[in-house]
FIGU-911507 format. One line per 4 residues: number of its first residue (from 0); their letters; for each residue z negated, x, y of N, C-alpha, C. Coordinates in Angstrom, 1 decimal, decimal comma. Each point is the difference from the previous one (the first is absolute). Example, Ala and Ser with C-alpha at 12.3 -4.5 7.8 and 13.67 -1.06 7.14 Angstrom:
# FIGU-911507
0> as> -7,8 13,2 -5,7 0,0 -0,9 1,2 0,0 0,9 1,2 ~ 0,7 -0,4 1,1 0,0 0,9 1,1 -0,8 -0,8 1,1
***
This chain:
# FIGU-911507
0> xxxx> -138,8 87,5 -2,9 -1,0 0,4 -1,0 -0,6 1,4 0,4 ~ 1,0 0,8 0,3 -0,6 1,6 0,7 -0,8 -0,1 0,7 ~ 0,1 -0,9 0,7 -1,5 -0,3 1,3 -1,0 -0,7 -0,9 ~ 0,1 -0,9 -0,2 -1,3 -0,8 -0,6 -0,6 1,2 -1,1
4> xxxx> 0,4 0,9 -0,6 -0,2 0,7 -1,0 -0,6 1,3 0,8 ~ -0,1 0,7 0,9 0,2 0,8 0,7 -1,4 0,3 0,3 ~ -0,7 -0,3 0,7 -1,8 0,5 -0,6 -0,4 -0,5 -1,0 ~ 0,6 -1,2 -1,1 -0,7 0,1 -1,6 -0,4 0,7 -0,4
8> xxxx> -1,1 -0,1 -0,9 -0,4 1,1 -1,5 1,3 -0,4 -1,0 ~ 0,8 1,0 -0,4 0,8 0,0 -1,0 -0,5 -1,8 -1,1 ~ -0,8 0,2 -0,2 -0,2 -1,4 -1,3 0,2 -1,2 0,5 ~ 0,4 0,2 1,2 -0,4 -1,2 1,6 1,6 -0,5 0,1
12> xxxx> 0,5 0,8 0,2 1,7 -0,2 0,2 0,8 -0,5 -1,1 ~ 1,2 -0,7 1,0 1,4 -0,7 -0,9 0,7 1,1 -0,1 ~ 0,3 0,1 -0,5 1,9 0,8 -0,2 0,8 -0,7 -1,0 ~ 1,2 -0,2 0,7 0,8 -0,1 -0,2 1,2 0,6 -0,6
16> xxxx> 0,7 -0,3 -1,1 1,1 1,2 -0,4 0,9 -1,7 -0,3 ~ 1,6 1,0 0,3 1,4 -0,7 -0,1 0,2 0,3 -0,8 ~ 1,2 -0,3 -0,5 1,2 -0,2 -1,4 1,2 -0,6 1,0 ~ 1,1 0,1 0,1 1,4 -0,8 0,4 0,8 0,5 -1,2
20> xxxx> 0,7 -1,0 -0,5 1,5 0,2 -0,8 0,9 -1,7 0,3 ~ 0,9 0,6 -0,2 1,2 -1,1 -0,1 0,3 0,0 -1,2 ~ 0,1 -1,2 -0,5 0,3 -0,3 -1,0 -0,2 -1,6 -0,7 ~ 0,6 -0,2 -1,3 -0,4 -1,4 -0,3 -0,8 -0,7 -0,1
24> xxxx> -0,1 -1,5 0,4 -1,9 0,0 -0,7 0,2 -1,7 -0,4 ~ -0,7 -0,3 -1,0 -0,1 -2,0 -0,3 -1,5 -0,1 0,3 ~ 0,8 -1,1 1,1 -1,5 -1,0 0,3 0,1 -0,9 -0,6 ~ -1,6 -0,2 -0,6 -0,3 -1,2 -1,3 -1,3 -0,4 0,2
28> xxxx> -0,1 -1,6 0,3 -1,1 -0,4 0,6 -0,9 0,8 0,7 ~ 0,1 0,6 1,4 -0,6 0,7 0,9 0,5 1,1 -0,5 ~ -0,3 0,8 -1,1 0,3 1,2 -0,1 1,3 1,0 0,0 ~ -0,3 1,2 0,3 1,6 0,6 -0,4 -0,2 0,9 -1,3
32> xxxx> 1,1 0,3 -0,2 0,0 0,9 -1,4 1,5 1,1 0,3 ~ 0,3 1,0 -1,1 1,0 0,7 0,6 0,2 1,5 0,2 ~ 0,9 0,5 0,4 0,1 1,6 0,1 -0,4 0,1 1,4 ~ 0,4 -1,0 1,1 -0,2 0,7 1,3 -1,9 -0,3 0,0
36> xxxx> -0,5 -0,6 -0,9 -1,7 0,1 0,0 -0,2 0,8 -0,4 ~ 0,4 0,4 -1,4 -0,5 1,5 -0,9 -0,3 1,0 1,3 ~ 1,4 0,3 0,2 0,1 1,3 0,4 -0,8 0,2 1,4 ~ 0,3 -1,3 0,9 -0,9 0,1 0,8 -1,7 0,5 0,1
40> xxxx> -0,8 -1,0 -1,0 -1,0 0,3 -0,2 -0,7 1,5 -0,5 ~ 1,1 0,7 -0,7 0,1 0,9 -0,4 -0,2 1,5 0,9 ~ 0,8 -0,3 1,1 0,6 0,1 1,3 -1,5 0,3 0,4 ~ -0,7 -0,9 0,4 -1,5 0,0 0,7 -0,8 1,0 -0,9
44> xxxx> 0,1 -0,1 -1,0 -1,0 0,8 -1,1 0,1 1,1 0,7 ~ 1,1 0,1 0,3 0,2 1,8 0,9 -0,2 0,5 1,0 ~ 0,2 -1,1 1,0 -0,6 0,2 1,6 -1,9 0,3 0,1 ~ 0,1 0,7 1,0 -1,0 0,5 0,1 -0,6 -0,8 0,8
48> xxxx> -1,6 -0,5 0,1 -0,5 -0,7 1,0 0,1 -0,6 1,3 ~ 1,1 -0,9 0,4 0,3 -0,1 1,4 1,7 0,5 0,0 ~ 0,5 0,1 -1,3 1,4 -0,2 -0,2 0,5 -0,1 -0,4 ~ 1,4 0,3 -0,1 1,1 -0,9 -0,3 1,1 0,8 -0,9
52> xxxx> 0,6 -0,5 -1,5 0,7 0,7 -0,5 1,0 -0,5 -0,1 ~ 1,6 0,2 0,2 1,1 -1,2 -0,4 1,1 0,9 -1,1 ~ 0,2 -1,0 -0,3 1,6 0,5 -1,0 0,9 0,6 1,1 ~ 0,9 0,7 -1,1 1,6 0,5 0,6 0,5 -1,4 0,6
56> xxxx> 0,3 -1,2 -0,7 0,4 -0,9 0,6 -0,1 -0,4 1,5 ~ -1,3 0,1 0,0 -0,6 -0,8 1,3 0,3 1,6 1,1 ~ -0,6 1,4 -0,7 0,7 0,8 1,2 0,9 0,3 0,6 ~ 1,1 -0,6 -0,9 1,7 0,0 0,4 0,1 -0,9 1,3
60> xxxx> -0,6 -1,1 -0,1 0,0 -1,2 1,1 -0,8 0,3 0,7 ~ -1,0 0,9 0,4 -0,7 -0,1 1,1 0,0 1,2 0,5 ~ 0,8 1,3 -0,7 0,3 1,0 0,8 1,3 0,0 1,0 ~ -0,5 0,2 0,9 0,8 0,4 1,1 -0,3 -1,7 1,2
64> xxxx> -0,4 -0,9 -0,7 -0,5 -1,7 0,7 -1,5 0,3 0,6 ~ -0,6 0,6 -0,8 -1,3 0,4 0,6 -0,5 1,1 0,3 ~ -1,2 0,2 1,4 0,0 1,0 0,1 -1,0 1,0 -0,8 ~ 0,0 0,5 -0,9 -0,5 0,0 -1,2 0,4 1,5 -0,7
68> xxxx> -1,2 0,6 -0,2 0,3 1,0 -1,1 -0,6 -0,1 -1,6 ~ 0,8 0,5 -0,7 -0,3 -0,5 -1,2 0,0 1,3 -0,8 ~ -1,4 0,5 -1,3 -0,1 0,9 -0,6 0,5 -0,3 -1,4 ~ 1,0 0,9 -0,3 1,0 -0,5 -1,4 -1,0 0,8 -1,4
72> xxxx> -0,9 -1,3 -1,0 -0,8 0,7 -0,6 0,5 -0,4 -1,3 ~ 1,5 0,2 -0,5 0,9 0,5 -0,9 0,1 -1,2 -1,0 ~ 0,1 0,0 -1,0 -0,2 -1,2 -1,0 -1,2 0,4 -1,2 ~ -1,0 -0,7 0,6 -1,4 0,2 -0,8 0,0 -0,9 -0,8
76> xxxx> -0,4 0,0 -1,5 0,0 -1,4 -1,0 -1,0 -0,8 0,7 ~ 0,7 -1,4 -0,4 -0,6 -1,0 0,3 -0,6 -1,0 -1,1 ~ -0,9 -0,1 -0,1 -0,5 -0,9 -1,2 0,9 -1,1 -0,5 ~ -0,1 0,0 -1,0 1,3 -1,2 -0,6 1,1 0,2 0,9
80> xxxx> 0,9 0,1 0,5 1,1 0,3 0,5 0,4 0,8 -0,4 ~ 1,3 -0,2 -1,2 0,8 1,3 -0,8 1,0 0,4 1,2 ~ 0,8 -0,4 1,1 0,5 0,9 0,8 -0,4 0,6 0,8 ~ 0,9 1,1 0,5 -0,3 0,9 1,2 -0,6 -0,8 1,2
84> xxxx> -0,9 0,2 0,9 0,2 -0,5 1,3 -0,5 1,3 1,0 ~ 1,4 0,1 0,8 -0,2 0,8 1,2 -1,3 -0,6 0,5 ~ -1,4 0,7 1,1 -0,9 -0,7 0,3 -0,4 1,3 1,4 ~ -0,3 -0,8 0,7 0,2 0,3 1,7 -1,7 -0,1 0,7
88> xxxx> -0,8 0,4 0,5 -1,1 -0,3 0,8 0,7 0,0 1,4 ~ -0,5 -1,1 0,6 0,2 -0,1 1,4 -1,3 1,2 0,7 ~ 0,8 0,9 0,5 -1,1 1,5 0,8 -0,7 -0,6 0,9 ~ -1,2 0,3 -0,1 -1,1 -0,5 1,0 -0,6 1,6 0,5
92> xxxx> -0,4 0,3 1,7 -0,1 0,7 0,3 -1,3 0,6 -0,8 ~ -0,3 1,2 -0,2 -1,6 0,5 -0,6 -0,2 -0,4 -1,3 ~ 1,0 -0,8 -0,6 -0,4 -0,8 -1,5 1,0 1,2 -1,0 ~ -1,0 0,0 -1,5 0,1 0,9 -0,9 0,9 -1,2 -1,0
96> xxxx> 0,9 0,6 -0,9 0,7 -0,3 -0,6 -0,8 0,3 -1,6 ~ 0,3 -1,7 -0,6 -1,1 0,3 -1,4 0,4 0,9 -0,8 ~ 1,3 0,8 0,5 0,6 0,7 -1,1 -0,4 1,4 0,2 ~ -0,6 -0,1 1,3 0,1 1,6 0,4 -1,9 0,0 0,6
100> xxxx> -0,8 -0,5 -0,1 -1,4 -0,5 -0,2 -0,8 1,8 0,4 ~ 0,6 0,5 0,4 -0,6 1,8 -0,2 -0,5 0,5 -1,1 ~ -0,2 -0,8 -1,3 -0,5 0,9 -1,1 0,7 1,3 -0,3 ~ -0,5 0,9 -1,0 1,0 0,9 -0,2 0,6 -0,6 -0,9
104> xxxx> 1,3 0,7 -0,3 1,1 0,0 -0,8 0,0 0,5 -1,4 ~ -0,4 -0,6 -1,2 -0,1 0,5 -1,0 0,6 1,0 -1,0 ~ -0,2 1,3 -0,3 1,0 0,7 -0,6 1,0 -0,8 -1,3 ~ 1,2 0,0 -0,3 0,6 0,2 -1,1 -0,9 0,6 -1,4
108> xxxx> 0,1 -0,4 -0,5 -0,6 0,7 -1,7 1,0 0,8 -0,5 ~ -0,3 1,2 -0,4 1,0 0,5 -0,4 0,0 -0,1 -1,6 ~ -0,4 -0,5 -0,5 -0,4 -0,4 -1,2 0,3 -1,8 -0,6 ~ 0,8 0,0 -1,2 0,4 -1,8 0,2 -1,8 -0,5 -0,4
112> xxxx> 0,6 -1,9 0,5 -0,8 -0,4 0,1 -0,7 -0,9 -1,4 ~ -1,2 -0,1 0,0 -0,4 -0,7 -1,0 0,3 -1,6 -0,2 ~ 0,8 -0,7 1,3 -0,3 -1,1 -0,5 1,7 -0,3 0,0 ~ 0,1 -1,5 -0,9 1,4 0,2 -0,3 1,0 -0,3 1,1
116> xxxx> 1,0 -0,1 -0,1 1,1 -0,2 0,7 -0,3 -1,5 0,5 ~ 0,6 0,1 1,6 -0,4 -1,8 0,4 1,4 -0,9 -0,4 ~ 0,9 0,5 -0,5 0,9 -0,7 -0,3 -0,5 -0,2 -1,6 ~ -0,3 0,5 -0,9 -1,0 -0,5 -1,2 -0,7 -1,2 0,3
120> xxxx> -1,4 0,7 0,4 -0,8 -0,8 0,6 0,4 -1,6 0,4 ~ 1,3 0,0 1,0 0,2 -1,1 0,6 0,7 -1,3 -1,3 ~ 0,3 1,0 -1,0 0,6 -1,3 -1,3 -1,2 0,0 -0,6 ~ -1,6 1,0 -0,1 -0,7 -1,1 -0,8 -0,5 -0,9 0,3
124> xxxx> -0,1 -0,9 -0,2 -1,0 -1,4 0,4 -1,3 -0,2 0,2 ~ -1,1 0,5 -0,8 -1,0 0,6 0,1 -0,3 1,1 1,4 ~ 1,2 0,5 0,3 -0,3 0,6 1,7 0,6 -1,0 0,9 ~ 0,4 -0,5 -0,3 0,7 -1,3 0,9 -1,4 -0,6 1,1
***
């Protein structure tokens, strides 16, 4: 796809973004359903155009098997998924990390904040 994309106009090109996790999943008439879908899919939300994000799981197994560097981008929430998930970009040379995008860095407020607590928030239902 880097080549066929490669003198495109941006609106012109595929890109592609991964997700890998291990984990469970039920196939039911063609479909699957499951944690190793959630998180997977979740997984891609994050990768940056042309990559690839995986769980701690899958980086356990494929570190040191492949030849492969991997940027550790900590445990960022994941939509619907109440646990932790360690989450890994596979390092692509020249490629920017969505977490680190060059914006600046926003100050702290030194002042509290007006809106309520997310753990509030998260039991009303109306914010649900």
């Amino acid at each position: 796809m880097a080549e066929r994309n490669g003198d495109l106009a941006p609106e012109h090109r595929i890109e592609f973004r991964m997700g890998i996790h291990q984990g469970d999943i039920v196939a039911d008439d063609g479909d699957i359903f499951g944690d190793g879908v959630n998180v997977a899919a979740r997984l891609e939300g994050l990768a940056e155009p042309g990559g690839i994000c995986i769980s701690g799981r899958v980086q356990e197994d494929a570190a040191g098997g492949l030849d492969l560097a991997f940027e550790d981008l900590g445990q960022p929430p994941l939509k619907n998924i109440r646990r932790p998930v360690q989450v890994y970009c596979v390092a692509r040379p020249g490629a920017t990390s969505p977490f680190r995008s060059g914006l600046p860095e926003l100050p702290t407020p030194n002042e509290p904040s007006a809106a309520p607590p997310l753990r509030e928030m998260l039991r009303d239902q109306a914010q649900e």
